[in-house]
Residue frames relative to the residue before (quaternion, step in Angstrom):
aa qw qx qy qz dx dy dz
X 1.0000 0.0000 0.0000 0.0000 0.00 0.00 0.00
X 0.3492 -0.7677 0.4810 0.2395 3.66 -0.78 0.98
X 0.6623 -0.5725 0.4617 0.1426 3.37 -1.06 1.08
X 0.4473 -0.7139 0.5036 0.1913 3.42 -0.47 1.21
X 0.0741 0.7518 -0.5993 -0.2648 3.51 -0.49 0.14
X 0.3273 -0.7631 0.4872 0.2705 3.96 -0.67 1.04
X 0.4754 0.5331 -0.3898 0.5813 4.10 1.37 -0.06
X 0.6169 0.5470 -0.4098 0.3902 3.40 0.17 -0.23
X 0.5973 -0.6439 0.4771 0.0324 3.44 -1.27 1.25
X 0.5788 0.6735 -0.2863 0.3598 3.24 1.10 -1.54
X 0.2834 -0.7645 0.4858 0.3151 3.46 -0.46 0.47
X 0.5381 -0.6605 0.4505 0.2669 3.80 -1.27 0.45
X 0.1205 -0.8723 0.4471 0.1574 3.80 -0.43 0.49
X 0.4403 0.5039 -0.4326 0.6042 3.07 1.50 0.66
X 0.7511 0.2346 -0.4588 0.4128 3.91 -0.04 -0.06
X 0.5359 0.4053 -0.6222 0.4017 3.64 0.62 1.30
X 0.5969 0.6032 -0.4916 0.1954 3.32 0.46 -0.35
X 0.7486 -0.4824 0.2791 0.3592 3.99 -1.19 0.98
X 0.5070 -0.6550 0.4825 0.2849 3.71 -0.62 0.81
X 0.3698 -0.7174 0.5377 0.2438 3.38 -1.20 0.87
X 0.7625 -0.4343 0.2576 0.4045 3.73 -1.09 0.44
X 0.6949 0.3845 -0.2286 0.5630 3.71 1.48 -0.81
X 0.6873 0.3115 -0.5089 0.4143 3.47 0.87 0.28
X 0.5267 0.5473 -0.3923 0.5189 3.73 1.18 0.35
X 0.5279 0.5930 -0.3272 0.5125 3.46 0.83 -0.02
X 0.7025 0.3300 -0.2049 0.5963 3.81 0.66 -1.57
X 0.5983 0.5604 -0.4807 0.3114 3.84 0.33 -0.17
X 0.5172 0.7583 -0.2064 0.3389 3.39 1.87 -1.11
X 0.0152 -0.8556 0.5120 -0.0748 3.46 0.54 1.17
X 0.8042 0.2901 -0.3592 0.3742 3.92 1.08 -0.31
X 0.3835 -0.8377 0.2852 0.2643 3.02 -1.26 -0.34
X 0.8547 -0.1557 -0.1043 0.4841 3.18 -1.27 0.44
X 0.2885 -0.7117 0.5464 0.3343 3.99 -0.59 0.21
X 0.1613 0.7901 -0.5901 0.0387 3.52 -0.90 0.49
X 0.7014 -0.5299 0.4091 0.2446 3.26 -1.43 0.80
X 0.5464 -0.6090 0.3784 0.4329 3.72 -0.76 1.29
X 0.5598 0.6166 -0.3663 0.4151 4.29 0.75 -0.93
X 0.5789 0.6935 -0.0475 0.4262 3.28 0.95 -1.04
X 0.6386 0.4001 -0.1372 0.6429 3.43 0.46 -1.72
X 0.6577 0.5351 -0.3043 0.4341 3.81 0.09 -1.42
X 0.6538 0.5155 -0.3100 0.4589 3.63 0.24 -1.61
X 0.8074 0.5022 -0.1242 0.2836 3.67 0.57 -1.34
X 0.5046 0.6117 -0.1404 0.5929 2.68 2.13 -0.59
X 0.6778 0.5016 -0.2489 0.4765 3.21 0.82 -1.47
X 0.6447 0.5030 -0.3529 0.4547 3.87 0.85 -0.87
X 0.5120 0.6726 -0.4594 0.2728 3.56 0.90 0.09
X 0.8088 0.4310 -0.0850 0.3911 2.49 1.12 -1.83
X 0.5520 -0.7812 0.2493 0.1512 3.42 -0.40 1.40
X 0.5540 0.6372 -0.2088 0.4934 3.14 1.58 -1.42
X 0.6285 0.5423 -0.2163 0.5139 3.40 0.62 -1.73
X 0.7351 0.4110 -0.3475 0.4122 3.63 0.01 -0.96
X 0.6884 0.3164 -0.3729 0.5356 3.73 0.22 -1.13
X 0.4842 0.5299 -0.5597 0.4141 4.54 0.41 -0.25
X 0.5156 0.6770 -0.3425 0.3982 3.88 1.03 -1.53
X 0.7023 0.6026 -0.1186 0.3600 3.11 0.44 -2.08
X 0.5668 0.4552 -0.4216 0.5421 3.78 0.27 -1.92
X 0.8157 0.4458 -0.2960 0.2197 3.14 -0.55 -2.58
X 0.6014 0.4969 -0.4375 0.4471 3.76 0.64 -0.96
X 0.5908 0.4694 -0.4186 0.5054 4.54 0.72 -0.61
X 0.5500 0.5284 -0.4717 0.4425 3.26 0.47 -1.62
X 0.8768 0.3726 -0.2065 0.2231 3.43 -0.36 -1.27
X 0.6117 0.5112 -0.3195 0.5123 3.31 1.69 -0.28
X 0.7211 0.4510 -0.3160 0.4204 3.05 0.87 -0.09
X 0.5241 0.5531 -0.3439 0.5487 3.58 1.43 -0.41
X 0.8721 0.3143 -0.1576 0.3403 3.56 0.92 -0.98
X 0.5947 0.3975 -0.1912 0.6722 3.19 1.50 -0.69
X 0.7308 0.4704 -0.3415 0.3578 3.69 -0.59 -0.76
X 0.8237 0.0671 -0.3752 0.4199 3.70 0.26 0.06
X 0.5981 0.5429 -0.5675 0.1596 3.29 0.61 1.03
X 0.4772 0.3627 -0.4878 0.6347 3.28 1.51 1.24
X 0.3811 0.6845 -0.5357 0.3150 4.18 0.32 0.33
X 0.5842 -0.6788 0.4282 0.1205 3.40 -0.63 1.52
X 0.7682 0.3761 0.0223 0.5176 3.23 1.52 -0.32
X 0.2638 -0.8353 0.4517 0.1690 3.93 -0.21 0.64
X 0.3953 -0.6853 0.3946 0.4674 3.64 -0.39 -0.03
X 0.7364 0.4567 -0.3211 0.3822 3.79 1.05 -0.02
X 0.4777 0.7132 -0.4362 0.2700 3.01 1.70 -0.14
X 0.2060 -0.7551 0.5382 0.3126 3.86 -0.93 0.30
X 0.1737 0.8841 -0.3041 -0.3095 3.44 -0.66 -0.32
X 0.7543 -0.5533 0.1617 0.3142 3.19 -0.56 1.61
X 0.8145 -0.3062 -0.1075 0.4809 3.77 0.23 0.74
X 0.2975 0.3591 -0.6880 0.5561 3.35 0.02 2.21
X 0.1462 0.5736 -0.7507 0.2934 3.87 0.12 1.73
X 0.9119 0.1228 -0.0328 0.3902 3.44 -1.71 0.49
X 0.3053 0.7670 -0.5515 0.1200 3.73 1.24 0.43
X 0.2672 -0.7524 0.4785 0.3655 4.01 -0.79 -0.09
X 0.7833 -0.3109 0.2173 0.4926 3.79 -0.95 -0.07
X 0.8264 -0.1522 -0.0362 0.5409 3.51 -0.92 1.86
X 0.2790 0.5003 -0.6749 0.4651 3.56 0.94 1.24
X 0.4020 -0.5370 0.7300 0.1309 3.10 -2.63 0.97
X 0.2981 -0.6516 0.6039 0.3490 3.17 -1.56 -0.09
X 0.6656 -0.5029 0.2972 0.4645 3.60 -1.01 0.24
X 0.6189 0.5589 -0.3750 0.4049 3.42 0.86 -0.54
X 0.7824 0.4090 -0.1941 0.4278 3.38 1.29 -0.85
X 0.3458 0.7152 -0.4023 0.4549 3.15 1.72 0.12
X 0.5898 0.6086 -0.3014 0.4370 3.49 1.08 -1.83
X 0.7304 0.4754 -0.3669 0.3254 2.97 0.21 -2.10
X 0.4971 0.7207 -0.3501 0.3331 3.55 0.85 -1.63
X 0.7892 0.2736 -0.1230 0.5358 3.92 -0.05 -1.68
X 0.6986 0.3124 -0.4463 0.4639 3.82 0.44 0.18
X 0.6855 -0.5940 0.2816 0.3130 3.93 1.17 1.23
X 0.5676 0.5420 -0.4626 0.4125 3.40 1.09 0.54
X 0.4783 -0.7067 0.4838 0.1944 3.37 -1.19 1.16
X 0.0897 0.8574 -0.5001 0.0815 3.39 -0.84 1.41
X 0.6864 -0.6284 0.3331 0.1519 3.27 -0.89 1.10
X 0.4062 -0.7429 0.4705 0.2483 3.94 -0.53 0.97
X 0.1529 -0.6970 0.6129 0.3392 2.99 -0.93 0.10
X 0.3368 -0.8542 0.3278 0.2224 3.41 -0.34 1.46
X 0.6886 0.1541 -0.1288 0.6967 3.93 1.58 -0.42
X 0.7296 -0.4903 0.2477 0.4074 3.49 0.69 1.15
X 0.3305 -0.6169 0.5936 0.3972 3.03 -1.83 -1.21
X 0.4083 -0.6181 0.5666 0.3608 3.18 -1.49 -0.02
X 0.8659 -0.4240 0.1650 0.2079 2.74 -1.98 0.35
X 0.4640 0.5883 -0.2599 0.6092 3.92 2.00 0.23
X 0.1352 0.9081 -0.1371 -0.3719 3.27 1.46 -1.28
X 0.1365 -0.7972 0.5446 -0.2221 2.49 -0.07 2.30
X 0.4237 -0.6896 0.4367 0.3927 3.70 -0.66 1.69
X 0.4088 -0.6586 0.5817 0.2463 3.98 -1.08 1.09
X 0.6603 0.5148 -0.4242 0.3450 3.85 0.74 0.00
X 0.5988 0.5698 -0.3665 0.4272 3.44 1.30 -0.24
X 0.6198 0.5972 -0.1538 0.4853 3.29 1.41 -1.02
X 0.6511 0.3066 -0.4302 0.5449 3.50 0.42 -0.90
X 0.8606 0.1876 -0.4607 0.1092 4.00 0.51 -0.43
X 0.3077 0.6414 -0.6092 0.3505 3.26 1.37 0.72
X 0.5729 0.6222 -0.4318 0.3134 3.90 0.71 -0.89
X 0.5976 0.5903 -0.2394 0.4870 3.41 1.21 -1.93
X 0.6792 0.4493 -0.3438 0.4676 4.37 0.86 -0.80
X 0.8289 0.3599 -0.3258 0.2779 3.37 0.95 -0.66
X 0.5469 0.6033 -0.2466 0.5255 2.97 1.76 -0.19
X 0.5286 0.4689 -0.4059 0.5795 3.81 1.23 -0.03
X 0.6958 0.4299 -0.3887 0.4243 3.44 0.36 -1.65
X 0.6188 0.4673 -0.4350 0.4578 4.39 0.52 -0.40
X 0.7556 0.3721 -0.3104 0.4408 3.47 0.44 -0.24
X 0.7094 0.1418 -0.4137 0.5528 3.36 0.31 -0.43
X 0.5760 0.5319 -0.5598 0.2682 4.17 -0.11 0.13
X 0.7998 0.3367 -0.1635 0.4692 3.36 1.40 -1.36
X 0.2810 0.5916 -0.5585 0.5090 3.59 1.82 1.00
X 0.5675 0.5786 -0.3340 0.4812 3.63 0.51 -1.60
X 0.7767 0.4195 -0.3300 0.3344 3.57 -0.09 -0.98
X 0.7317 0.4229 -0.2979 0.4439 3.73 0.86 -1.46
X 0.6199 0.5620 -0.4379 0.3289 3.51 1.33 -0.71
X 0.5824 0.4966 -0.2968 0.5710 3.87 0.85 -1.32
X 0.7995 0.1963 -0.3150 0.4722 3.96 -0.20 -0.10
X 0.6241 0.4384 -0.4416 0.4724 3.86 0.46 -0.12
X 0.5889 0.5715 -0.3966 0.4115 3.65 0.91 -0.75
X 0.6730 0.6596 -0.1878 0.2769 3.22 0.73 -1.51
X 0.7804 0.3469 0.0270 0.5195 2.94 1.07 -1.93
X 0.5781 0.5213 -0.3750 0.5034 3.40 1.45 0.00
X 0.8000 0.3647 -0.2005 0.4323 3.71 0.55 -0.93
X 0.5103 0.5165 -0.4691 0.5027 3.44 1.61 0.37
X 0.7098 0.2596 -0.2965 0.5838 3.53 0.67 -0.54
X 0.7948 0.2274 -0.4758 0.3003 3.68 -0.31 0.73
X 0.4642 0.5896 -0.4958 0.4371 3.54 1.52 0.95
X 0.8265 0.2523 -0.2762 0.4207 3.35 1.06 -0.70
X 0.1764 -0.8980 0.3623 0.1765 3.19 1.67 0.06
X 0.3133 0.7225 -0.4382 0.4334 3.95 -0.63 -0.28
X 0.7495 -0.1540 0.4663 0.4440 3.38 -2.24 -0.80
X 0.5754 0.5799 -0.3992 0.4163 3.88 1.00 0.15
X 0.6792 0.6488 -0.0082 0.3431 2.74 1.13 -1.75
X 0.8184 0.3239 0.0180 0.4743 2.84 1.06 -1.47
X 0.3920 0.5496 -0.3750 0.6354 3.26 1.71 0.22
X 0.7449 0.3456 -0.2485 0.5138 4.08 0.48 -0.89
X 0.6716 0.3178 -0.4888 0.4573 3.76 0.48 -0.10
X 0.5962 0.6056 -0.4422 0.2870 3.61 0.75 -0.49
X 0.7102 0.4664 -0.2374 0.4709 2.97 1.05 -0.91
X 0.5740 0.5024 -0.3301 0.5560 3.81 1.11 -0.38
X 0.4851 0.5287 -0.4541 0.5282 3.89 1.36 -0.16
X 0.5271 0.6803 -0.2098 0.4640 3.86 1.01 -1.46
X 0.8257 0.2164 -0.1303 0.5044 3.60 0.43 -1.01
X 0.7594 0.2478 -0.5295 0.2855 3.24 0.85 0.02
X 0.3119 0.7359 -0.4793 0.3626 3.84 0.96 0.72
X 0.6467 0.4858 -0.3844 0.4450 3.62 1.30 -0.26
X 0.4176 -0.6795 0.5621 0.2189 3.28 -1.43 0.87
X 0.5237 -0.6678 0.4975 0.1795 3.55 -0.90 1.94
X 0.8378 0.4324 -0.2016 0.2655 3.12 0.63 -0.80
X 0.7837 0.2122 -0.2443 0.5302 3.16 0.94 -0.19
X 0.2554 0.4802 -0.6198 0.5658 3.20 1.36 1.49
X 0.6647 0.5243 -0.3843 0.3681 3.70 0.24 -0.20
X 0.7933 0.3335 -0.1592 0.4838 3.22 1.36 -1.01
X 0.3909 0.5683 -0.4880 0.5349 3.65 1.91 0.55
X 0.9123 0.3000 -0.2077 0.1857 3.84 0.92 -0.81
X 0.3936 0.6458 -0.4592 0.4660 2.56 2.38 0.48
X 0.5278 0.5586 -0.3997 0.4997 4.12 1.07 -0.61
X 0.7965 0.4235 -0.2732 0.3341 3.44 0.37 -1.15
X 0.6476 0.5027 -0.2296 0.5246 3.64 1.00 -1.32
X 0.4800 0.6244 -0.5345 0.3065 3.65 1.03 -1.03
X 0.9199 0.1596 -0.1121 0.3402 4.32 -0.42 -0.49
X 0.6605 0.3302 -0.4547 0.4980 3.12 1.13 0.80
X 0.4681 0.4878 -0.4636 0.5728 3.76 1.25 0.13
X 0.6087 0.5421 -0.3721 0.4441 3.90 0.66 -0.71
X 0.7152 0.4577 -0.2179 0.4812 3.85 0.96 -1.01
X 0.5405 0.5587 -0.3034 0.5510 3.41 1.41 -0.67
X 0.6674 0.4334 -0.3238 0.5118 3.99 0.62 -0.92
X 0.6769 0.5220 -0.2646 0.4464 3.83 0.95 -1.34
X 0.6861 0.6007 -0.1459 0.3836 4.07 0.90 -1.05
X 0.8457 0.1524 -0.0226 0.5109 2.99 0.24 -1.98
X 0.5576 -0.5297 0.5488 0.3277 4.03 -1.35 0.16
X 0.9409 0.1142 -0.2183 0.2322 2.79 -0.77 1.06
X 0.4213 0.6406 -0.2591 0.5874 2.92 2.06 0.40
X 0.4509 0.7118 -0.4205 0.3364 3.90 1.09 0.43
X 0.5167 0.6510 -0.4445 0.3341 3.47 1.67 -0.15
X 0.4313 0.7195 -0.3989 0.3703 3.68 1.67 -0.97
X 0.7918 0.1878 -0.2549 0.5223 3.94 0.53 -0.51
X 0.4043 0.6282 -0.4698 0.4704 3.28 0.65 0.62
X 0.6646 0.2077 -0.1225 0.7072 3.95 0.60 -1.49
X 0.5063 -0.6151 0.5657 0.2130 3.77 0.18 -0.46
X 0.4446 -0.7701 0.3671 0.2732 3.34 -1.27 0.35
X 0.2606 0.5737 -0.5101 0.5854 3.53 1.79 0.22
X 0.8315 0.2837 -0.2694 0.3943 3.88 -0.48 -0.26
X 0.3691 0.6071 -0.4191 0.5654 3.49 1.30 0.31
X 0.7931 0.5108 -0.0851 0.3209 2.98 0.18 -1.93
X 0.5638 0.4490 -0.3811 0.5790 3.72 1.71 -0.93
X 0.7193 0.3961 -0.3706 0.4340 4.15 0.38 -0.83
X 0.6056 0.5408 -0.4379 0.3861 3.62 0.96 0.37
X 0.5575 0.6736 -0.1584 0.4587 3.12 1.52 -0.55
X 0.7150 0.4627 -0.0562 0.5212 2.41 0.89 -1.42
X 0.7128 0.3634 -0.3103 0.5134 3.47 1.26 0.21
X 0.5610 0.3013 -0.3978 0.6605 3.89 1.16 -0.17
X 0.9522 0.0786 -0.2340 0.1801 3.47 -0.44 -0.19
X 0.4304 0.7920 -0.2421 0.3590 3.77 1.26 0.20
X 0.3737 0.8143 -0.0900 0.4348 2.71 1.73 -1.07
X 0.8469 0.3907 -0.2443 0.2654 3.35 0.31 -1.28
X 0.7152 0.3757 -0.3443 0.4783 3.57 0.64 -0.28
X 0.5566 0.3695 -0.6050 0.4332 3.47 0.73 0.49
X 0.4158 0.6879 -0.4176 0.4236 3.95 1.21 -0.29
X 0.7418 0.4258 -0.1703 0.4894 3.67 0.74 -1.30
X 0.5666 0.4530 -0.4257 0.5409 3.89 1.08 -0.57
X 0.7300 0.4837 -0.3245 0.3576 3.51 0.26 -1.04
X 0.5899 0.4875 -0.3413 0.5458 3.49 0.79 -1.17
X 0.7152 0.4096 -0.3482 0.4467 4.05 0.13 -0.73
X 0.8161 0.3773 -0.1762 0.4006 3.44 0.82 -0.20
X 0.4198 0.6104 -0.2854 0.6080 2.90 1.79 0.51
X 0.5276 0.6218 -0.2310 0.5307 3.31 0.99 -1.59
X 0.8189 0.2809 -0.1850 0.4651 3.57 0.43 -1.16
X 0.6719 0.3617 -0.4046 0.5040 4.21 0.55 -0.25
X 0.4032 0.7442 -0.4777 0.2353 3.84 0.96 -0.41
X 0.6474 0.5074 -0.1516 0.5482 3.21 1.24 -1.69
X 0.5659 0.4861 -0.5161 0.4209 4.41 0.16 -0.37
X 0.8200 -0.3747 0.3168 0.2947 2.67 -2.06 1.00
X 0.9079 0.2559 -0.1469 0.2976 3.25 -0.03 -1.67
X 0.3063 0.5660 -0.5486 0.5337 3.66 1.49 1.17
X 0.6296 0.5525 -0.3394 0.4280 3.75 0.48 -1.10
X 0.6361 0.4972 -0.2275 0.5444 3.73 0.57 -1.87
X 0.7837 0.4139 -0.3648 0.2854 4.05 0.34 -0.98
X 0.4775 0.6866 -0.2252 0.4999 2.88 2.01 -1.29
X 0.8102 0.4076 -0.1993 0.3711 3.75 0.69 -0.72
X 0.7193 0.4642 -0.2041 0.4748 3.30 1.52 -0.23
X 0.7255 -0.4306 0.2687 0.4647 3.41 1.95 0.89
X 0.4475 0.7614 -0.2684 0.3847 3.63 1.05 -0.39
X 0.2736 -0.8352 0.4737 0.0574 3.87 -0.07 1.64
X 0.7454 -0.4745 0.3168 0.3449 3.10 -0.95 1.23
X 0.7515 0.3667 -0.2457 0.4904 3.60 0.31 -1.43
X 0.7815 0.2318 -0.3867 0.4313 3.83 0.78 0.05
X 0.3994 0.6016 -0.4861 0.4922 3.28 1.15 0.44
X 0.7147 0.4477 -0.3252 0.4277 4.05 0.77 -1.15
X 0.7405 0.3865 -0.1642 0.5247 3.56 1.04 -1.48
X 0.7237 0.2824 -0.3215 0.5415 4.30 0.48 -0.05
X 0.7773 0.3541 -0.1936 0.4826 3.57 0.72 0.16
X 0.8815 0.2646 -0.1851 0.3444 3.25 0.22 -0.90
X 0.6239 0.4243 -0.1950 0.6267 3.56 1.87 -1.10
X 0.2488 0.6335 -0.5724 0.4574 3.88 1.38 0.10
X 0.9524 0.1952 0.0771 0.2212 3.02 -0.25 -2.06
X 0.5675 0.3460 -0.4579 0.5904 3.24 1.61 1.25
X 0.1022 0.7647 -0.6035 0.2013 3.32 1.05 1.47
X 0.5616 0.6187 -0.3382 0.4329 3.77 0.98 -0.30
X 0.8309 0.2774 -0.1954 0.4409 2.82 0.12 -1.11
X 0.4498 0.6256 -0.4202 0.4793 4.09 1.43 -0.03
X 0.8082 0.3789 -0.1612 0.4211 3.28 0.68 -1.04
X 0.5090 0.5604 -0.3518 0.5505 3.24 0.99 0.03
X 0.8210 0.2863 -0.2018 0.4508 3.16 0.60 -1.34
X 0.5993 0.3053 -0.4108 0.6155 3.80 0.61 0.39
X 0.6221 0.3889 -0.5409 0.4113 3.94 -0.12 0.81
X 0.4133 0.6663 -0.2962 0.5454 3.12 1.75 -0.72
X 0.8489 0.3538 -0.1523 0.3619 3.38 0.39 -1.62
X 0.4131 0.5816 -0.5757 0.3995 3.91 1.55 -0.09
X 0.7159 0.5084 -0.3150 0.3604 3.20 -0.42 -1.89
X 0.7051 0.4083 -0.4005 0.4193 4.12 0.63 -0.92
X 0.5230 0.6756 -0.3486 0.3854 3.40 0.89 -0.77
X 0.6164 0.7066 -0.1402 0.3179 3.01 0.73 -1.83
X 0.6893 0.3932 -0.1301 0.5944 3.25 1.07 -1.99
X 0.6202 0.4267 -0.4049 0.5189 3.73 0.60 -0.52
X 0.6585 0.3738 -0.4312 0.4906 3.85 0.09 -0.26
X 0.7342 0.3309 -0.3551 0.4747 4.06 0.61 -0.50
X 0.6139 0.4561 -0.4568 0.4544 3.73 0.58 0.17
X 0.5566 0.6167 -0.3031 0.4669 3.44 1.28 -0.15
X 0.5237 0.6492 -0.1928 0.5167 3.03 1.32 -1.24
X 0.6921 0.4225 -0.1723 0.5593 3.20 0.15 -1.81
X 0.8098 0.1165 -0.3456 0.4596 4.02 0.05 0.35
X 0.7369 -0.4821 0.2634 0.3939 3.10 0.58 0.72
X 0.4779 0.7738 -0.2652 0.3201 3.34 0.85 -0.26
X 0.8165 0.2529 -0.1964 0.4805 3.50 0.72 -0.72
X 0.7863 -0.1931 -0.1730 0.5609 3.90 -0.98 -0.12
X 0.7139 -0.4889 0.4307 0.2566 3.14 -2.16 0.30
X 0.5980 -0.5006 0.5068 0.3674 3.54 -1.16 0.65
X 0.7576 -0.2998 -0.5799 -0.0004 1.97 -2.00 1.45
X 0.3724 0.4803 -0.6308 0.4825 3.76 0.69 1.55
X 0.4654 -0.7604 0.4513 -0.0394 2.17 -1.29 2.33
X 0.0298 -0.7724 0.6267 0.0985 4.06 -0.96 0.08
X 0.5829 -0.7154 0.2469 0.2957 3.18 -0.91 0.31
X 0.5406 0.6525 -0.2165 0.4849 2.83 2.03 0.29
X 0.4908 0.5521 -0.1584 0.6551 3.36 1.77 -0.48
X 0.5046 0.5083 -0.4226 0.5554 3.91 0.85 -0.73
X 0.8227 0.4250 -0.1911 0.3258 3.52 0.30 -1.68
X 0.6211 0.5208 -0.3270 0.4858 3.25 1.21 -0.95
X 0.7754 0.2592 -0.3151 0.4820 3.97 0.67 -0.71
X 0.5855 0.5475 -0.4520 0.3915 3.78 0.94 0.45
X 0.1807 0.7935 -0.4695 0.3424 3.87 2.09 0.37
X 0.7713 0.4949 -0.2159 0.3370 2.83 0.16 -1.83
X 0.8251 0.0978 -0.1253 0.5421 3.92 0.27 -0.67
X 0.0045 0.8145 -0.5631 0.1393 3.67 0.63 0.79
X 0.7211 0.4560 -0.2808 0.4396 3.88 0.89 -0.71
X 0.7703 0.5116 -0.1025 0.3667 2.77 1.40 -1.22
X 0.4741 -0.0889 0.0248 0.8756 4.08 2.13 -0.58
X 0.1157 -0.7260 0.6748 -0.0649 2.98 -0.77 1.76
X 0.5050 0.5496 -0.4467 0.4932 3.73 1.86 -0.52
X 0.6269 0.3704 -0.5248 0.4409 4.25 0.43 0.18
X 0.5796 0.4372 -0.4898 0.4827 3.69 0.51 0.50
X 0.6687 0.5854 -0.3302 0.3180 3.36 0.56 -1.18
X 0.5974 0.7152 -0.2557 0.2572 3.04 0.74 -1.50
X 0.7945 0.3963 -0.0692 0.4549 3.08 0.46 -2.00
X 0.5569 0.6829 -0.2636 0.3925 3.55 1.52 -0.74
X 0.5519 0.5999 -0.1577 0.5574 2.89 1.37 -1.48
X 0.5336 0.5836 -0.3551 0.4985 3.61 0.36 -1.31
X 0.7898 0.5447 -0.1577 0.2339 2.87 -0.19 -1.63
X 0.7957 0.4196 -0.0310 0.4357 3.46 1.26 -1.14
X 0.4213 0.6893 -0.2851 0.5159 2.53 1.96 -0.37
X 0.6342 0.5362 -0.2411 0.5022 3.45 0.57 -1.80
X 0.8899 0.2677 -0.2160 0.2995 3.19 -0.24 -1.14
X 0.4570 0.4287 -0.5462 0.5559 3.73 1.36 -0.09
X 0.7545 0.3697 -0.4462 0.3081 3.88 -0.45 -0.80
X 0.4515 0.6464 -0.4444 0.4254 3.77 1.08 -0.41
X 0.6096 0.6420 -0.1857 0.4264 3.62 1.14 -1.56
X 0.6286 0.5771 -0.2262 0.4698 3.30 0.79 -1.77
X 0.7397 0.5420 -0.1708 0.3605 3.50 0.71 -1.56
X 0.7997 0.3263 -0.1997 0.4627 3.14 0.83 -1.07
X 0.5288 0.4482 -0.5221 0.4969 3.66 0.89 0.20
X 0.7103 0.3440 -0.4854 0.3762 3.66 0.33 -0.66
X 0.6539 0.5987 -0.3431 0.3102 3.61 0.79 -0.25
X 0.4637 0.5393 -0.3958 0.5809 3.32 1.95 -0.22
X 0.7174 0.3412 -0.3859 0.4691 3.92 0.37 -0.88
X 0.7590 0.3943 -0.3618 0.3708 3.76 0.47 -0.24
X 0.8104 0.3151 -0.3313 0.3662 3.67 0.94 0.18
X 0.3846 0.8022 -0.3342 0.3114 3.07 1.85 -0.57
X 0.2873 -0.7912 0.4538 0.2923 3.71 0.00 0.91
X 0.7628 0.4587 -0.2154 0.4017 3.17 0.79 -0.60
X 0.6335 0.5169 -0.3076 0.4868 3.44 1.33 0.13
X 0.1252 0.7679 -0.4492 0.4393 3.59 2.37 0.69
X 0.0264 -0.7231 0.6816 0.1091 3.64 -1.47 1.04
């Protein structure tokens, strides 16, 4: 084999020849491409907290939704001595049933004072209290977005016509707009359920819980309106609004492929933020009577009729309380990790 000479001038005809697949490979300095959903997701799996919040809420929800439609038990069912039972207590009748070989169900957190099993209930309570938060999250998010980034893209005599009026709504008292529309709606939402097909679910959830997702659409709204509008205000002015703006690009895809793209952070944050509040606003309702009809339980109603003998089964307060804190800390958990994992701007 002849001997390179490295002094030598002569030129080599082997360092033109076409790179082989492994020297095109080591040149490969980036990485993998992947979709922005993707990146986030991968991110999000980092964060530890966030995952096991993922985790609860995903049970929370199997059990609220799935578990009592096999439960041995209903949430309206009474039964006729198993009043006041305590945790995996029988009643004498079921004791009987028990020694004459018949297989019978625990009550696993007793009953209450009607005896109705409290474990079916707190998780029908836990469904109706989730389903208000994330339905009347869904709501403030799709109308605050809407009405927020229209008035801080075109800002101006626009602008200032829509915050004035979002000043207007927030001077009204939520609450006894709830109780003008639970009086008012109360007998024509009742004829609507009695009349028309398929409208019988109204006395089922009741018309106090109507009356909170009505609210919750004229007047809730506004401070996701004001996040969105402030955060608009600020991406309006980046490059790649200008560059879209110049190539012919319509407002409404300039607001929804550009501008709500990139306040996916702060949306999501602020409606996980906004379940867990909801939530508490549907159980303080509850807790005055106000929100769904007897005998569909909430977790706010659990608490409000477990007042009365607090000394005596303080675990029917607890229970739902607990519930309660649960949801809304893992809701928390979720939505910070979901700010560090989508937040474009929060990318290392």
């Amino acid at each position: 084999m002849e001997k390179k000479n490295n002094f030598s001038f002569q030129l080599d005809v082997t360092d033109f020849l076409p790179a082989d697949e492994s020297e095109k490979q080591s040149m490969v300095i980036m990485r993998e491409s992947t979709s922005f959903w993707k990146d986030g997701y991968r991110r999000l799996k980092r964060n530890k907290l966030a995952m096991i919040s993922f985790v609860v809420i995903v049970i929370v929800l199997i059990m609220a939704f799935i578990v009592p439609s096999f439960y041995p038990y209903s949430y309206e069912q009474q039964i006729r001595g198993s009043e006041n039972l305590g945790v995996m207590e029988y009643s004498k009748e079921e004791i009987a049933r028990m020694e004459a070989g018949e297989k019978v169900f625990p009550h696993l957190l007793g009953t209450d004072s009607l005896g109705r099993d409290i474990t079916i209930r707190l998780l029908m309570g836990s469904r109706i209290s989730l389903l208000v938060g994330i339905v009347a999250s869904v709501i403030i998010l799709v109308i605050g977005s809407i009405y927020g980034s229209i008035a801080g893209y075109f800002g101006g005599k626009v602008d200032m016509i829509m915050m004035r009026a979002v000043d207007i709504i927030y001077t009204v008292p939520d609450i006894l707009i709830i109780i003008l529309l639970s009086v008012t709606l109360k007998y024509p939402l009742r004829d609507l359920a009695e009349k028309v097909p398929g409208f019988q679910w109204i006395e089922t959830v009741g018309v106090g819980l109507i009356s909170i997702f009505i609210v919750f659409s004229l007047l809730y709204w506004v401070g996701m309106s004001r996040i969105v509008r402030s955060q608009i205000l600020t991406l309006k002015e980046q490059e790649y609004v200008v560059a879209a703006k110049a190539l012919g690009a319509s407002s409404s895809r300039i607001i929804r492929k550009h501008l709500l793209t990139n306040s996916i952070g702060i949306l999501i944050v602020t409606t996980t933020l906004q379940i867990p509040a909801s939530i508490f606003t549907e159980s303080f309702l509850s807790f005055l009577g106000l929100g769904v009809s007897a005998p569909m339980p909430s977790l706010g109603s659990m608490a409000s009729q477990a007042i009365g003998g607090i000394n005596s089964y303080p675990l029917r307060l607890l229970a739902p309380a607990a519930m309660i804190s649960l949801i809304i800390l893992s809701f928390n958990l979720l939505g910070d990790g979901l700010r560090d994992a989508f937040d474009p701007k929060l990318k290392n």
